[in-house]
C-alpha positions in Angstrom: -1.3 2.0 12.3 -0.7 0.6 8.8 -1.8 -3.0 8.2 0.2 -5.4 6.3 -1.6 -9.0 5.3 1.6 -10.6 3.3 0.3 -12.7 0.6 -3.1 -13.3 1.5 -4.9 -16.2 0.3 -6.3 -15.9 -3.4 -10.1 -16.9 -1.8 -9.7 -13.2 -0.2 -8.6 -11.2 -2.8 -11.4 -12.1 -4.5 -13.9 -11.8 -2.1 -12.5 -7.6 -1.3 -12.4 -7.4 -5.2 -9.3 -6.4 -5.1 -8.7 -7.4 -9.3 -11.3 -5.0 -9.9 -10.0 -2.1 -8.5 -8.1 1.1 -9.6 -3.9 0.5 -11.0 -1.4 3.3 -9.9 2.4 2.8 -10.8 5.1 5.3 -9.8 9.0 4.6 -10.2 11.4 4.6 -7.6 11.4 7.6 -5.4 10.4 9.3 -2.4 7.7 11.5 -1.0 5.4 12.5 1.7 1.9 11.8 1.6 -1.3 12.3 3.7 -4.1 10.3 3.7 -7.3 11.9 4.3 -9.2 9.0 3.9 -8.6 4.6 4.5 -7.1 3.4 1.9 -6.8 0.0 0.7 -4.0 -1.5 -1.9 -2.5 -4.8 -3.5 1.0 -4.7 -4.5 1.4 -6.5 -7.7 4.9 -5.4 -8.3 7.5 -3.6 -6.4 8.9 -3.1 -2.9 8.2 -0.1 -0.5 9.3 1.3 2.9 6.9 3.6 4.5 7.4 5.9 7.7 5.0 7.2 9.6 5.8 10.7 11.0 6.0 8.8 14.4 8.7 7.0 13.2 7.2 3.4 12.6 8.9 1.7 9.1 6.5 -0.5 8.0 8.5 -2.6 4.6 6.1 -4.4 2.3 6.0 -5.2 -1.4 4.6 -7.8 -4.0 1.8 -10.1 -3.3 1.3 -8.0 -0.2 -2.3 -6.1 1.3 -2.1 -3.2 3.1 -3.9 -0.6 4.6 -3.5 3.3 5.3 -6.1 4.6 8.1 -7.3 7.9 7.4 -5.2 10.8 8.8 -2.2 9.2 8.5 1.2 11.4 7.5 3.6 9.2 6.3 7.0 9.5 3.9 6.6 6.6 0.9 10.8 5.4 -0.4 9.8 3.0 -3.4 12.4 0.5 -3.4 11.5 -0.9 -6.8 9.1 0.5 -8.8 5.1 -0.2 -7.7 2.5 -1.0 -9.5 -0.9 -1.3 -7.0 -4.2 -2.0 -6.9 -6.3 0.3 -5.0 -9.4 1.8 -3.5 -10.0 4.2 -0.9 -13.2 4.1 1.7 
């Protein structure tokens, strides 16, 4: 299950050291992915719907926190184009 904390409070950000983290950008499109590990991201620009093969559409975008568990098989559709911090672990 992906897990979406919209615009968590600064305080935590900080503490997860999110600002220190990785940047990925990628312009509007859509493609599958698979993650084989947790992965952790900040979305500092952008808006994104992603589908799990299950069929879940989980919608999210800037300001927001998410999380991928591992072995999840998902289809990203970037909305607007996304700019993220990330790490994965």
């Amino acid at each position: 299950m992906i897990e979406v904390n919209h615009h968590p409070d600064l305080k935590v950000l900080k503490d997860t050291g999110v600002f220190n983290w990785q940047v990925w950008s990628k312009a509007a499109s859509e493609f599958p992915w698979y993650y084989s590990d947790k992965e952790t991201c900040y979305i500092l620009e952008g808006e994104v719907v992603v589908t799990t093969d299950q069929g879940e559409a989980v919608h999210f975008g800037k300001g927001d926190l998410v999380v991928f568990p591992e072995g999840l098989s998902c289809t990203w559709k970037i909305l607007k184009n996304v700019k993220k911090h990330y790490k994965f672990g």
